[in-house]
N, CA, C and O atoms as a GROMACS GRO file, in nm:
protein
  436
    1UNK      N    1  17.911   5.420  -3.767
    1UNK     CA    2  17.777   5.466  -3.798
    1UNK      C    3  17.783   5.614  -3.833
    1UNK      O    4  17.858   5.687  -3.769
    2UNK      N    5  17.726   5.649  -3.908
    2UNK     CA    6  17.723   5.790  -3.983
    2UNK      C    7  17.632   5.868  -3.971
    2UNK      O    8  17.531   5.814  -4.017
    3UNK      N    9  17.610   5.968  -3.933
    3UNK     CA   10  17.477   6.033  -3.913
    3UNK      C   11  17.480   6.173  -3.993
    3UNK      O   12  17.559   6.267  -3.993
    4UNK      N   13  17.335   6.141  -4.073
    4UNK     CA   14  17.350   6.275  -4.226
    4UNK      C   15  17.339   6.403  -4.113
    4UNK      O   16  17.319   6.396  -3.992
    5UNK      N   17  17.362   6.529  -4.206
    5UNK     CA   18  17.342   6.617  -4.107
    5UNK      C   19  17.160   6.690  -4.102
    5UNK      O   20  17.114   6.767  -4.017
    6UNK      N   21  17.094   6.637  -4.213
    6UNK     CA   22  16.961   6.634  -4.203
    6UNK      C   23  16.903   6.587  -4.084
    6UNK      O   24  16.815   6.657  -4.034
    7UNK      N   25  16.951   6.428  -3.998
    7UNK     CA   26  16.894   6.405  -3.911
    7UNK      C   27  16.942   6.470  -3.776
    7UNK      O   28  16.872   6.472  -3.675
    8UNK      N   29  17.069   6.524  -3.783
    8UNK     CA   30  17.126   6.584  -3.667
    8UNK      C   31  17.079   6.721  -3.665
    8UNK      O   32  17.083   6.768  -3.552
    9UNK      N   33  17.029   6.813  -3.767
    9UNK     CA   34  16.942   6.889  -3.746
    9UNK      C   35  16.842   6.894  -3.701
    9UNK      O   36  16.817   6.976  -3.613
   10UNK      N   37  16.739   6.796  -3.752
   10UNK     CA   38  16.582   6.729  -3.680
   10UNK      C   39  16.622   6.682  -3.508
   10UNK      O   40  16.524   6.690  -3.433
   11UNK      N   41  16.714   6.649  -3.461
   11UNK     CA   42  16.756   6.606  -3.374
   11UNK      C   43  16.766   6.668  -3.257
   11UNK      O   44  16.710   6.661  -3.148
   12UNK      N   45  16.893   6.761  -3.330
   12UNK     CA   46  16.888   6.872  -3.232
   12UNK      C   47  16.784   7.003  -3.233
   12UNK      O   48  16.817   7.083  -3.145
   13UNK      N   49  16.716   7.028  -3.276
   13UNK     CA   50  16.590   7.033  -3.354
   13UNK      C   51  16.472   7.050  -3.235
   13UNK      O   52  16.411   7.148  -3.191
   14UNK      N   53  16.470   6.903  -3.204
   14UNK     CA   54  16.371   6.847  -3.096
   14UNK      C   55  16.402   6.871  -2.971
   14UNK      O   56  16.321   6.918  -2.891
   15UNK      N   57  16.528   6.839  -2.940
   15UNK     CA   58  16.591   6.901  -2.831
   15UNK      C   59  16.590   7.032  -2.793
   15UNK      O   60  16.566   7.045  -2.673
   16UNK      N   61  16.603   7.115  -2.842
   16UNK     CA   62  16.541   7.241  -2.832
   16UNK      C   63  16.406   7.300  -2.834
   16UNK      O   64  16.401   7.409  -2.777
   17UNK      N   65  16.264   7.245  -2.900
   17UNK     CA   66  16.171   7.250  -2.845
   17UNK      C   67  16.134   7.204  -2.701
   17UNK      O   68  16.055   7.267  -2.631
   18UNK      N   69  16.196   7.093  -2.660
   18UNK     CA   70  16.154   7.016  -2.550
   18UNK      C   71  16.187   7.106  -2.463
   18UNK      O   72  16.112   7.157  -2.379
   19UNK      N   73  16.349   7.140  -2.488
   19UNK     CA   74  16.384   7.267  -2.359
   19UNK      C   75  16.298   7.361  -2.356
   19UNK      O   76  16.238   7.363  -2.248
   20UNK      N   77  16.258   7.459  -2.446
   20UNK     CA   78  16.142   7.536  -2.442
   20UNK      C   79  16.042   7.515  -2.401
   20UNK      O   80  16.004   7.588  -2.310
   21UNK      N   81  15.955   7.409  -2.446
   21UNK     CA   82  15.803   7.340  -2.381
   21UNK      C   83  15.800   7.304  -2.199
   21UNK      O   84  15.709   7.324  -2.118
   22UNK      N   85  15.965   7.232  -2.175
   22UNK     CA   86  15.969   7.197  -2.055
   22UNK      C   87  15.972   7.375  -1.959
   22UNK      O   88  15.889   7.390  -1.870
   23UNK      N   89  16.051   7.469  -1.984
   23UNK     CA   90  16.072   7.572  -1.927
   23UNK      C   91  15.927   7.670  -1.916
   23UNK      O   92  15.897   7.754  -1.831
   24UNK      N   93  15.869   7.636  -2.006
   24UNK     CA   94  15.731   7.666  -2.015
   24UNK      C   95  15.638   7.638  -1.891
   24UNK      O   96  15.580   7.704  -1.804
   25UNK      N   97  15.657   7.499  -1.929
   25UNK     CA   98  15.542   7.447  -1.821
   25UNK      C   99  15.581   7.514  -1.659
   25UNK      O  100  15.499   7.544  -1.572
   26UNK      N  101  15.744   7.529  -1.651
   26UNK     CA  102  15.788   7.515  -1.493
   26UNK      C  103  15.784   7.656  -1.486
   26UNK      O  104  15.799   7.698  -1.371
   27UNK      N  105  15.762   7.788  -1.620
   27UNK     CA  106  15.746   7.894  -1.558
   27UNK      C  107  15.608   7.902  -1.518
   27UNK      O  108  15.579   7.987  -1.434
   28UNK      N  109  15.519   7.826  -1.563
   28UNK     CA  110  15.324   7.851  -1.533
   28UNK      C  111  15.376   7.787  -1.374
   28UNK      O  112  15.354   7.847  -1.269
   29UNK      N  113  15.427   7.693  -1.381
   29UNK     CA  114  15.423   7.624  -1.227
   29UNK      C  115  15.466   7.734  -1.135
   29UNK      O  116  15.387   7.766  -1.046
   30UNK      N  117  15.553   7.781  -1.143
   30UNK     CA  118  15.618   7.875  -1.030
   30UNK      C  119  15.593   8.028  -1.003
   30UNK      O  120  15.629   8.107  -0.916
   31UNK      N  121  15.505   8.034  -1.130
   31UNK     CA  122  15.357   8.155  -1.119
   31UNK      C  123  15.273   8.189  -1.083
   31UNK      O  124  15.224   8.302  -1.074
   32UNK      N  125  15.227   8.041  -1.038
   32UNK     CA  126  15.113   8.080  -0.959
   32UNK      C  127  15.144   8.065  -0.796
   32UNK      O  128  15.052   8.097  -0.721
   33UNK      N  129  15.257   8.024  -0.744
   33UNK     CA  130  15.304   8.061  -0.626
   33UNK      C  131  15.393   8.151  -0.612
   33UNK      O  132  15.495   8.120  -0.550
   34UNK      N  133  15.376   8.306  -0.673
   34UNK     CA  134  15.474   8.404  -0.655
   34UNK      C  135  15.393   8.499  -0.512
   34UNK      O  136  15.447   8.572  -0.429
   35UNK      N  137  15.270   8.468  -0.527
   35UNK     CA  138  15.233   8.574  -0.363
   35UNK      C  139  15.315   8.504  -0.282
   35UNK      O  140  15.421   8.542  -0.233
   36UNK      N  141  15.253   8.382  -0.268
   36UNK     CA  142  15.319   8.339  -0.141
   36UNK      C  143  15.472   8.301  -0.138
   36UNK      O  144  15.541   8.262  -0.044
   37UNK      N  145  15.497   8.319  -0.237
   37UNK     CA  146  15.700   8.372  -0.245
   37UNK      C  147  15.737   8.494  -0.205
   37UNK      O  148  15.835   8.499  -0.131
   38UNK      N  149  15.665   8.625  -0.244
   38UNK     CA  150  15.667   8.709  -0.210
   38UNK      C  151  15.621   8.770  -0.058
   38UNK      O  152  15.654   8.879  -0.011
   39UNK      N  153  15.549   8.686  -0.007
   39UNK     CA  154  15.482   8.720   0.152
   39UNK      C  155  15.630   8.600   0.213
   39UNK      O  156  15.649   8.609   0.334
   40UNK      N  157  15.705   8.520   0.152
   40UNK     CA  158  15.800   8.508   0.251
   40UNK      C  159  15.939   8.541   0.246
   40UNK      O  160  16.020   8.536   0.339
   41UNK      N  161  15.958   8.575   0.131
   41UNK     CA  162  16.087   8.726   0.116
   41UNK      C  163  16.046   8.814   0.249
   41UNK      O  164  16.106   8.819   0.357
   42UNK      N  165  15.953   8.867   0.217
   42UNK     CA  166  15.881   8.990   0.273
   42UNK      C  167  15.853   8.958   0.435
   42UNK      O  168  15.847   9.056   0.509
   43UNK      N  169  15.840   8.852   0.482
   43UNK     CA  170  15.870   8.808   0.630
   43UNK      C  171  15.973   8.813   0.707
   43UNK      O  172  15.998   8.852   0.821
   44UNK      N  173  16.047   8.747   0.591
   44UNK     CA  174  16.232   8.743   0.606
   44UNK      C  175  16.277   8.872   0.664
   44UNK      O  176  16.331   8.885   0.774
   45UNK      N  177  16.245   8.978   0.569
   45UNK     CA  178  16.265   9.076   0.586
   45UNK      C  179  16.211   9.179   0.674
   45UNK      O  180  16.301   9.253   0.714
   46UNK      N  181  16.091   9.210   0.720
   46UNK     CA  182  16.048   9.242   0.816
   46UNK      C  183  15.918   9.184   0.824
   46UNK      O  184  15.870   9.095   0.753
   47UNK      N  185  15.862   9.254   0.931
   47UNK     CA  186  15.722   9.165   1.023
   47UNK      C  187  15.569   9.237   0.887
   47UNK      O  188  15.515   9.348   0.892
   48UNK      N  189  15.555   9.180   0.835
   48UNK     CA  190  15.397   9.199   0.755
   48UNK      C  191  15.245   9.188   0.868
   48UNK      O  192  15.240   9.147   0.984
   49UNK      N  193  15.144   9.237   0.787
   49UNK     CA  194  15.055   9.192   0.871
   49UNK      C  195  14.921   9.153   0.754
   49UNK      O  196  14.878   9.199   0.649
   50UNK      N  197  14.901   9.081   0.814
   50UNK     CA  198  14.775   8.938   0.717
   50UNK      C  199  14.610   9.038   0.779
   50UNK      O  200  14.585   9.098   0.884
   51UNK      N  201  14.529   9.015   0.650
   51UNK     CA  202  14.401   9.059   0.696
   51UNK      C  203  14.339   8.990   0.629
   51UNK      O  204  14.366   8.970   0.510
   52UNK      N  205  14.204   8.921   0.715
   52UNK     CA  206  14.065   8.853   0.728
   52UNK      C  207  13.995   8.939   0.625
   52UNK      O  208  13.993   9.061   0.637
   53UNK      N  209  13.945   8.884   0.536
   53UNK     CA  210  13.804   8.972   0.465
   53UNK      C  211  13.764   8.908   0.397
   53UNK      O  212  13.796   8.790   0.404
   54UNK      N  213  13.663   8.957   0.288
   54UNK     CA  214  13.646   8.849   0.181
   54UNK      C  215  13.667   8.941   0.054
   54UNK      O  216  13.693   9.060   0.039
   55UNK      N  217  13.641   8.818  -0.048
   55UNK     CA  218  13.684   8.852  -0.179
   55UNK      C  219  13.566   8.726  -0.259
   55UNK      O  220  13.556   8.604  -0.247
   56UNK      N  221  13.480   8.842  -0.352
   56UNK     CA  222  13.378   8.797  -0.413
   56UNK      C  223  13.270   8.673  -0.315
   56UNK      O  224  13.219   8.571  -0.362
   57UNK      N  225  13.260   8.718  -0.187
   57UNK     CA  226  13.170   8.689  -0.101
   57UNK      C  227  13.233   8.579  -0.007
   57UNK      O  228  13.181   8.536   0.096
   58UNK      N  229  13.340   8.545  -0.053
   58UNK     CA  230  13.372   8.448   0.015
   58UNK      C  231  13.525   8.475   0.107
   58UNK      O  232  13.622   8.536   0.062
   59UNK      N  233  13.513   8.396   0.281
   59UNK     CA  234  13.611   8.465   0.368
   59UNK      C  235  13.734   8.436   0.271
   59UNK      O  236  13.753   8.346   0.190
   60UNK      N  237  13.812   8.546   0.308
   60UNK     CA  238  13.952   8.512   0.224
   60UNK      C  239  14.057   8.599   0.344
   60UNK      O  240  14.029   8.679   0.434
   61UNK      N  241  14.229   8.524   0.281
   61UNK     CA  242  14.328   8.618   0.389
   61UNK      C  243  14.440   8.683   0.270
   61UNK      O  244  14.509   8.636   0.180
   62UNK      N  245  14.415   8.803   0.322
   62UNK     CA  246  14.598   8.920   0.227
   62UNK      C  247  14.651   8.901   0.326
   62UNK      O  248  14.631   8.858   0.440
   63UNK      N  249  14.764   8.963   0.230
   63UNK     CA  250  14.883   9.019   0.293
   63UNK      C  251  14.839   9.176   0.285
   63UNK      O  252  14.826   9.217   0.170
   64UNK      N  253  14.812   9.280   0.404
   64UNK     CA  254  14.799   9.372   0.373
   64UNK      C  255  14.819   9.459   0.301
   64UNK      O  256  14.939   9.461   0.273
   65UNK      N  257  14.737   9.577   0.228
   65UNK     CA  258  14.823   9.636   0.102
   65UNK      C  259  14.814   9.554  -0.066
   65UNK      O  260  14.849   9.611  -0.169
   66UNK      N  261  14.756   9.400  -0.062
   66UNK     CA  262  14.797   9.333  -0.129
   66UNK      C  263  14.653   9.269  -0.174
   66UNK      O  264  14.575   9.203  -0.105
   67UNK      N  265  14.643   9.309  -0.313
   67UNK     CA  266  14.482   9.257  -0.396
   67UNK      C  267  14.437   9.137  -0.397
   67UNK      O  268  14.329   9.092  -0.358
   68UNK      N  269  14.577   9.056  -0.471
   68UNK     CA  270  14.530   8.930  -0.465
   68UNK      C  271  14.518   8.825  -0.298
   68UNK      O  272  14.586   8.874  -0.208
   69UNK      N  273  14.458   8.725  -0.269
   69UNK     CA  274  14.428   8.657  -0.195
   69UNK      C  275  14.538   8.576  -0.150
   69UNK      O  276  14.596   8.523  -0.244
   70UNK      N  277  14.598   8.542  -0.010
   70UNK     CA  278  14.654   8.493   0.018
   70UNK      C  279  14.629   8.360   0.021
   70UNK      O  280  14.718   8.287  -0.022
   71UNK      N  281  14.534   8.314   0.061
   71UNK     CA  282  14.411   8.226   0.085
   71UNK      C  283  14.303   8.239   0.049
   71UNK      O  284  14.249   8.339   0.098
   72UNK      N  285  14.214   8.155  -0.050
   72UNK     CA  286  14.094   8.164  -0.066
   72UNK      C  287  14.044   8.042  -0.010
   72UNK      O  288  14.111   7.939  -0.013
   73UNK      N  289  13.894   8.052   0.058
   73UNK     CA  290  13.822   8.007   0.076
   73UNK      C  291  13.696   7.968   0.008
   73UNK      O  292  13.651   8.029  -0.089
   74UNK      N  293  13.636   7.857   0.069
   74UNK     CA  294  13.515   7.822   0.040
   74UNK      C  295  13.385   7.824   0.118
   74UNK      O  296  13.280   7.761   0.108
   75UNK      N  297  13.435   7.925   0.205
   75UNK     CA  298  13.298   7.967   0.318
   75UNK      C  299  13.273   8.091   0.294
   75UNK      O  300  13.342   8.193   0.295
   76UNK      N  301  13.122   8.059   0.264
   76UNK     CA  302  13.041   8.218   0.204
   76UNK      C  303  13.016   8.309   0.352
   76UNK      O  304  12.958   8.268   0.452
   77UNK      N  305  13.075   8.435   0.334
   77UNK     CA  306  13.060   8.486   0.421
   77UNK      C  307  13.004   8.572   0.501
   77UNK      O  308  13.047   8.644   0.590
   78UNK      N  309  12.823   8.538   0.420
   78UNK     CA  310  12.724   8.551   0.464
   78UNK      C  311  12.633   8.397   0.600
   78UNK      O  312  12.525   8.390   0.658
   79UNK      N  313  12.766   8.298   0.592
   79UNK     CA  314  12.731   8.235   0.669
   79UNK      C  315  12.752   8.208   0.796
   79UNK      O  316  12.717   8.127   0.882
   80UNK      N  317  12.821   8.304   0.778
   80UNK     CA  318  12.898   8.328   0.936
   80UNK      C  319  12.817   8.481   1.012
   80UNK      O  320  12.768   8.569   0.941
   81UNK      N  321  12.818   8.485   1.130
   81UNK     CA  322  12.714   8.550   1.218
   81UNK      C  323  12.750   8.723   1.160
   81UNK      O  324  12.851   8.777   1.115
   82UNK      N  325  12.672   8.748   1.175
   82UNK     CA  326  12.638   8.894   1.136
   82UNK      C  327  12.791   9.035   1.222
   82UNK      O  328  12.844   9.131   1.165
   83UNK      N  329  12.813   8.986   1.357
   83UNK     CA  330  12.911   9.036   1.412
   83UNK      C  331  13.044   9.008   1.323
   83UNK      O  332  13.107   9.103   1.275
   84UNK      N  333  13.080   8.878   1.305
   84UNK     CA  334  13.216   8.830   1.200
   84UNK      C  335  13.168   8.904   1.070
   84UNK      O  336  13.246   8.994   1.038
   85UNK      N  337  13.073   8.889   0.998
   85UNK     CA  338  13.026   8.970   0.868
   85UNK      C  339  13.093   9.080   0.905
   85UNK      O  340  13.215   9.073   0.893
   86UNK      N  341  13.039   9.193   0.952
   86UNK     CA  342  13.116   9.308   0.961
   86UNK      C  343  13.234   9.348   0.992
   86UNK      O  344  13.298   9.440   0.941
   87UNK      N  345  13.267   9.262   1.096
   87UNK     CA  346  13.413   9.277   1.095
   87UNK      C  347  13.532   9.282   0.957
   87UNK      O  348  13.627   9.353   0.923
   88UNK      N  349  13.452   9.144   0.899
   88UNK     CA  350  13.567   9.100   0.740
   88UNK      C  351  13.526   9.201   0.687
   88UNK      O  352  13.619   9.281   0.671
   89UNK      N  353  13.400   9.250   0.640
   89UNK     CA  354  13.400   9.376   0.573
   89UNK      C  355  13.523   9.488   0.580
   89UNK      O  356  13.590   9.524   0.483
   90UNK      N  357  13.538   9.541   0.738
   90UNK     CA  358  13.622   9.624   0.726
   90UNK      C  359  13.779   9.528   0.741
   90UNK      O  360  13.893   9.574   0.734
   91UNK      N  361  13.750   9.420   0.756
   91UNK     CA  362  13.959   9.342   0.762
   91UNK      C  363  13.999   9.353   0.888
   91UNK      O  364  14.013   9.458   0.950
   92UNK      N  365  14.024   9.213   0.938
   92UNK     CA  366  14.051   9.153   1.061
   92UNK      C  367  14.179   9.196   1.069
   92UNK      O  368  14.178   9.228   0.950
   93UNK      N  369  14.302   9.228   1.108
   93UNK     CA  370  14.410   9.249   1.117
   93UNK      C  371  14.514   9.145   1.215
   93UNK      O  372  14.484   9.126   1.333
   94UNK      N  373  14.619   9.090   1.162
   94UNK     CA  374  14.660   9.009   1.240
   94UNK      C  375  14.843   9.042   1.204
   94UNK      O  376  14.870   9.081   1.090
   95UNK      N  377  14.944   9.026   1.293
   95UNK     CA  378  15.072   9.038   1.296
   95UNK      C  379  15.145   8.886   1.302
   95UNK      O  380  15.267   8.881   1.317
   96UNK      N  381  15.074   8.776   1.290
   96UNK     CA  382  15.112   8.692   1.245
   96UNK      C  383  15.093   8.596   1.178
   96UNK      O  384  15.054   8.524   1.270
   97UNK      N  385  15.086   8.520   1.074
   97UNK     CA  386  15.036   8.399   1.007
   97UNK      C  387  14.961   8.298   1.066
   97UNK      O  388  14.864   8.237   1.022
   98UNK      N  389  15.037   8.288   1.202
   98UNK     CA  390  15.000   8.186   1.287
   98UNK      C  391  14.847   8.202   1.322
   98UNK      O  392  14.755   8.126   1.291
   99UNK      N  393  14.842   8.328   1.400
   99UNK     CA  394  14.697   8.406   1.461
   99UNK      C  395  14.590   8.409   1.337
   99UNK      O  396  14.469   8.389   1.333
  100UNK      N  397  14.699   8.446   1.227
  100UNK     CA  398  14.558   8.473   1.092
  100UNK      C  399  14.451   8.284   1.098
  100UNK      O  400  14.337   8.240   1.120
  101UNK      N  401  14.624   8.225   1.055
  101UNK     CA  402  14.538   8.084   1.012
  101UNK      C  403  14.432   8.025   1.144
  101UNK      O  404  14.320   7.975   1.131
  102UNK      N  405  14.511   8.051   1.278
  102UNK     CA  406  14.399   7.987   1.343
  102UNK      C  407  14.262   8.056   1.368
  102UNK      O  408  14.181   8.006   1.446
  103UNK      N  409  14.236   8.169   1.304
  103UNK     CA  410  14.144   8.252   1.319
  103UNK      C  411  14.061   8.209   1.206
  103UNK      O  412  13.951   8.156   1.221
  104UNK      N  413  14.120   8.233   1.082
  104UNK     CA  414  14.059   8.124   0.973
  104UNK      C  415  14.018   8.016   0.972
  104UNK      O  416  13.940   7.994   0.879
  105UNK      N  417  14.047   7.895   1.070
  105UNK     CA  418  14.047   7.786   1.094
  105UNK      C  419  13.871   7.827   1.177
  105UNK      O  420  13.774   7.774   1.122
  106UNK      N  421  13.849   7.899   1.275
  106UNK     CA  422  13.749   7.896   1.322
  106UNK      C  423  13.615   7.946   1.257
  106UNK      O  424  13.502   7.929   1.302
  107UNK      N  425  13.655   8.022   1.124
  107UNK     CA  426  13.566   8.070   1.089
  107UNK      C  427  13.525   7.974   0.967
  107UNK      O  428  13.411   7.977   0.921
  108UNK      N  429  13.648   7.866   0.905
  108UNK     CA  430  13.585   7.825   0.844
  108UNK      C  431  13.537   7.671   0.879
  108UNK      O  432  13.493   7.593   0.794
  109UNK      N  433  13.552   7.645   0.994
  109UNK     CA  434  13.497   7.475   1.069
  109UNK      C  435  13.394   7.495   1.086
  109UNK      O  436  13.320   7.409   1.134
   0.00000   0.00000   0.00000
């Protein structure tokens, strides 16, 4: 069987978009989990500390120092008692993940 080199161009051709399109998709995939790649380098390496607040009204958790959201939520955090309100305002402070999430856990059940 003989193959022109017209089709082994088109061929390999395709094969090389696909690699591209596929590397594509898996760099969007592994983009949008670079905080939380980066908050566990950054654990590895020494002790971080997580803060309670919100972000565009709603409770959310950083990594201190750190803009984007570790966690976003879906509890407005005008619904929670006026004492917790102020607190997130100024940022709950916590030294471990553990303490953050179960603290999160209460504020948002």
């Amino acid at each position: 069987m003989k193959i022109s080199r017209n089709k082994m161009f088109y061929f390999t051709a395709v094969i090389v978009v696909s690699c591209v399109i596929a590397s594509s998709v898996i760099a969007v995939m592994t983009t949008n989990t670079s905080v939380k790649a980066e908050v566990n380098n950054q654990t590895q390496a020494r002790e971080i500390t997580f803060v309670l607040g919100e972000k565009d009204g709603m409770v959310a958790a950083f990594v201190k120092d750190v803009e984007i959201p570790y966690i976003r939520t879906d509890t407005p955090v005008n619904s929670l008692p006026y004492d917790v309100q102020a607190r997130l305002k100024e940022g709950i402070e916590f030294e471990s993940e553990q303490e953050m999430k179960r603290m999160l856990d209460e504020f948002c059940s």
